[in-house]
N, C-alpha and C positions, 0 to 999 in steps of 0.2 A: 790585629785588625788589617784587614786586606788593603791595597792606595785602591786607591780612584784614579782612573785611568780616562772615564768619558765623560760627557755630559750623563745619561743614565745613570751611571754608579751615586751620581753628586748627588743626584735630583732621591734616589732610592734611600741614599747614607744618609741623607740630612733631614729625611723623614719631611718631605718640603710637600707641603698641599700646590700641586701645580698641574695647570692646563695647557697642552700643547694646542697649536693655530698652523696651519699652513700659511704663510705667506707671500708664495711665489706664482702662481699663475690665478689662485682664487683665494678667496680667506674662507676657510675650512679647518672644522677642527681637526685634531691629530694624535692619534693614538700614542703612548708612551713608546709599544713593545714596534711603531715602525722607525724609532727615534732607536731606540733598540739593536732594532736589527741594521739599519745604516751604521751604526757602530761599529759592530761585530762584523761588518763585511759579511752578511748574510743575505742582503738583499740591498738590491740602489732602491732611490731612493721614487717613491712612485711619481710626485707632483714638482720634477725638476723646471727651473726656471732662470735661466742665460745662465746656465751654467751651475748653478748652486740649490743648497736646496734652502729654503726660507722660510724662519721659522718666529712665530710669536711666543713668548712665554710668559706664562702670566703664572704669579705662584707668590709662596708666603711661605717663610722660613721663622720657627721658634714661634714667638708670642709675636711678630711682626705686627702690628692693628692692618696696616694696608698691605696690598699684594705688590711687589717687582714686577716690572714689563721689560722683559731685552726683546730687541731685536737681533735675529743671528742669521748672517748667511755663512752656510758653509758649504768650502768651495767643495765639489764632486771634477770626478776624472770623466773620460771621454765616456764611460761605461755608466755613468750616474752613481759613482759607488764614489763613498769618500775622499778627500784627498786630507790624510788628518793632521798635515801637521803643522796648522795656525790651531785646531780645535786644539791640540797637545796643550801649545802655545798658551791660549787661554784659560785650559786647565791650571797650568803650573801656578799663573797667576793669581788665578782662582781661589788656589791653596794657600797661597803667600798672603793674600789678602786677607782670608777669613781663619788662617792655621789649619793643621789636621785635623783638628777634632771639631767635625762639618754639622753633628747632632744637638752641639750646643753652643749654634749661631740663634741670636738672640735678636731684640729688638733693636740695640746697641747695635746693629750690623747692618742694619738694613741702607745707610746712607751708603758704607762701603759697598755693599754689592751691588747697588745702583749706581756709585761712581766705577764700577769694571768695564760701563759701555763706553767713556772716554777716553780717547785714543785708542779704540780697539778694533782692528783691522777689521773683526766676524762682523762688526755692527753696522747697522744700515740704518737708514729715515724712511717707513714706507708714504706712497704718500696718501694725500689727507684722504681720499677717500675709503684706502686700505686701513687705516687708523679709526674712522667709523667706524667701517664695520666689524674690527677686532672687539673695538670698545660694547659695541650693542652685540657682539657674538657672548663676548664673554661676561657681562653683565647679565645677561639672559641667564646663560649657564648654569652661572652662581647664585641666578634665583635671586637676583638684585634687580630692584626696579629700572625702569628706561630711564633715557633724562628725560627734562623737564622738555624738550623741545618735540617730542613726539608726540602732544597732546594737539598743537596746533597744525600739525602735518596731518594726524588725522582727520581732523574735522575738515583739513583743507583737502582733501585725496576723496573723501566723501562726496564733497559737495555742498555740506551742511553750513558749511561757516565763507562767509568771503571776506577774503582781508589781503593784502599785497603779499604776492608771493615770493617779494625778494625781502622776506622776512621769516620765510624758512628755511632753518640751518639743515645741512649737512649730518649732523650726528641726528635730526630726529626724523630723513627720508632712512639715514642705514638702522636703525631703530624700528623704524615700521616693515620695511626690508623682512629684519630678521622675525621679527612677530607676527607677521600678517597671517590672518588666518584665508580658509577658501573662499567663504563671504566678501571676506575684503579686498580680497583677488578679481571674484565677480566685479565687485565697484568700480574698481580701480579698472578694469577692460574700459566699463562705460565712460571712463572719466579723461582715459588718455585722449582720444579726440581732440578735447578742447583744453589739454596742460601747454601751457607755454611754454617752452623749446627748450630755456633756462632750465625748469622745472624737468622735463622730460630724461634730457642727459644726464642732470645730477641725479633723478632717481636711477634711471639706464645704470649707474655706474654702482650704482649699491645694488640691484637686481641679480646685474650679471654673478653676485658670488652666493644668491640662494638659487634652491628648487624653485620649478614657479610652473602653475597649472598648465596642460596643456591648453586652454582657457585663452589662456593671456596672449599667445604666443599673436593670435589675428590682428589685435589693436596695436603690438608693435609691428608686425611687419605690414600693415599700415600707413604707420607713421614712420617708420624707414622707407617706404618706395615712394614716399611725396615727400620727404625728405631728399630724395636719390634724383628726383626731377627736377626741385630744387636748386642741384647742386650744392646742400648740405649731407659733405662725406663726413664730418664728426655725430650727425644726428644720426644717418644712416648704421653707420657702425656701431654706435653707441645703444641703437637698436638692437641690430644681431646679438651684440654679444651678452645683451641682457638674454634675447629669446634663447638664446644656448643654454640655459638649464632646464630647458624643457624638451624631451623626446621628439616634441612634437616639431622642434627647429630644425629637423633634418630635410623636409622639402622647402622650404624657405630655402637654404643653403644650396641644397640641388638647383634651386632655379637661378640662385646668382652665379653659381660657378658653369653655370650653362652659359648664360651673358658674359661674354668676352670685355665687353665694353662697364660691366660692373665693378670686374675685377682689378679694381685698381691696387697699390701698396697698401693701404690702410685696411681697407676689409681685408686683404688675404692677408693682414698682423691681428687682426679681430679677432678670427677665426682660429688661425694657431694659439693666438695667447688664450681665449675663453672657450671657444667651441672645440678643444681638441678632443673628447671623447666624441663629436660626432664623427670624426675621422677614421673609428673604430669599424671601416666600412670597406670593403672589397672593392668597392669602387668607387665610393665619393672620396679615398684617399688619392687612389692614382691622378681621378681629374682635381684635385685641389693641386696637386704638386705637378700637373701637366701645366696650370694655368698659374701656379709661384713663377715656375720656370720661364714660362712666356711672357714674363710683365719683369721689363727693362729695369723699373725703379727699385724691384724689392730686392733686397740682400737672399737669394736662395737658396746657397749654401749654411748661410748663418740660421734662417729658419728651419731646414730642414735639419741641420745637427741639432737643433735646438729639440723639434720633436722625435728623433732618435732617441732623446734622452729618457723618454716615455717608456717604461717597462715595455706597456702595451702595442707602443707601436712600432717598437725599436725593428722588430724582425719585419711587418712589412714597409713601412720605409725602406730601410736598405735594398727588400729585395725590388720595391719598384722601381729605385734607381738604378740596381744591377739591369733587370731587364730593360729597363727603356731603350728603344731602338734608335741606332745613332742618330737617323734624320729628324726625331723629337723634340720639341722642346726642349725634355730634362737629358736625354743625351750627346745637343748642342750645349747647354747651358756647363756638362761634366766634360766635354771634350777643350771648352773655355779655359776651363780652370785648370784645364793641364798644360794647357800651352806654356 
């Protein structure tokens, strides 16, 4: 019998029913063979996040009745590629815990491989909002009904029902999030207008890790520019980086990073952590990182390494910074950092 050497081999050898989750810049599911291939040093890893890649695992080993949930961050090198040797680390324990022979881990086992997350360096707490929408990703998945709290988020996102809205939880906006049909998308345009701010950013924050009509995108930026006059920067943001799953968030973006006086730390941390595939852009990249670079508060060498780490973007990033011309923003902000 071959060892096991990665998480793959374990997940393959033990015949385990499991579903991989992105956890690090959006909750997305995850293919087994990209888990895979980060292994194997065949590819970094695509959706890096401060450094690691983050991962949900949901899965059932033997006759388990309930599924395991770890959380894993594993750390990556400056390249997004591995760095394996806390993963080794956990393997080894792994073993120790459940013996070599991983195909006939049993029900009898499930407390132990739920106790492998304590004291263990790969594990993290996401927080509560990432934890929703794991829970309604993967309940979906598995063809498991919602909870019980999504029934009164609809009829309250409709219109149909009125009752106080600080009696809707959390798990049944990331519930509706992940279900919403185009219908319900339509509704829900008409209905932001008049959500209360509470309501607004707690859904905002489940939004931002689904697709969402290009439709939708009007009533948030909406409600982020009378938020933004306001002087509510958590509403404002919390807007964008819902409307970043829609195509259609790329002139919205174009008109804040035109506004000097928009761009403050927090949207330009929005936009790298949820809108980074709009950056996928000739030119909204260079002026997104002309205006990191000119805003004193933000850390911009940490965000920009950060999106280096992006398969996609790795190559122009660098090269924007290579070219930037000394008198610039981003080649004041690189001549700083060498002093």
């Amino acid at each position: 019998m071959q060892p096991i050497h990665t998480l793959h081999d374990f997940f393959v050898r033990s015949d385990a029913e499991v579903r991989l989750y992105h956890l690090g810049r959006r909750v997305a599911p995850c293919e087994m063979a990209t888990l895979e291939a980060l292994e194997a040093d065949a590819a970094p890893w695509p959706m890096p996040w401060q450094g690691q890649a983050r991962l949900g695992l949901v899965f059932r080993l033997g006759d388990m009745s309930d599924p395991v949930i770890w959380f894993l961050a594993l750390p990556l090198d400056e390249e997004g590629r591995l760095d394996p040797a806390s993963r080794d680390a956990f393997i080894q324990r792994l073993l120790e815990t459940l013996g070599r022979n991983v195909a006939n881990v049993g029900r009898e086992d499930g407390q132990a491989v739920d106790n492998l997350m304590q004291d263990n360096p790969l594990a993290f707490t996401p927080s509560l909002p990432f934890q929703a929408m794991l829970h309604a990703r993967a309940s979906h998945d598995l063809g498991r009904p919602a909870s019980s709290h999504l029934e009164p988020v609809e009829a309250y996102l409709s219109g149909q029902q009125a009752f106080d809205w600080q009696a809707l939880g959390l798990q049944g906006l990331a519930d509706f999030a992940v279900r919403m049909d185009h219908e319900e998308q339509r509704r829900l345009g008409r209905r932001l207008p008049d959500l209360p701010t509470e309501v607004l950013t707690s859904l905002c924050y489940c939004l931002e890790h689904v697709a969402i009509d290009d439709g939708l995108v009007p009533a948030l930026r909406a409600r982020g520019e009378v938020a933004a006059e306001q002087g509510d920067i958590e509403t404002l943001c919390a807007c964008v980086r819902a409307a970043t799953g829609s195509e259609a968030a790329g002139d919205w973006l174009d008109s804040l990073l035109i506004d000097a006086n928009a761009c403050g730390p927090d949207l330009l941390a929005a936009i790298a952590a949820r809108g980074w595939p709009h950056l996928e852009d000739g030119q909204r990249l260079p002026r997104y990182l002309e205006r990191l670079a000119g805003c004193e508060q933000a850390d911009f060498m940490r965000v920009a390494r950060d999106l280096a780490l992006i398969p996609r973007l790795r190559l122009p990033v660098l090269m924007t910074l290579r070219e930037a011309p000394a008198d610039s923003p981003i080649g004041r902000r690189l001549v700083a950092l060498t002093r």
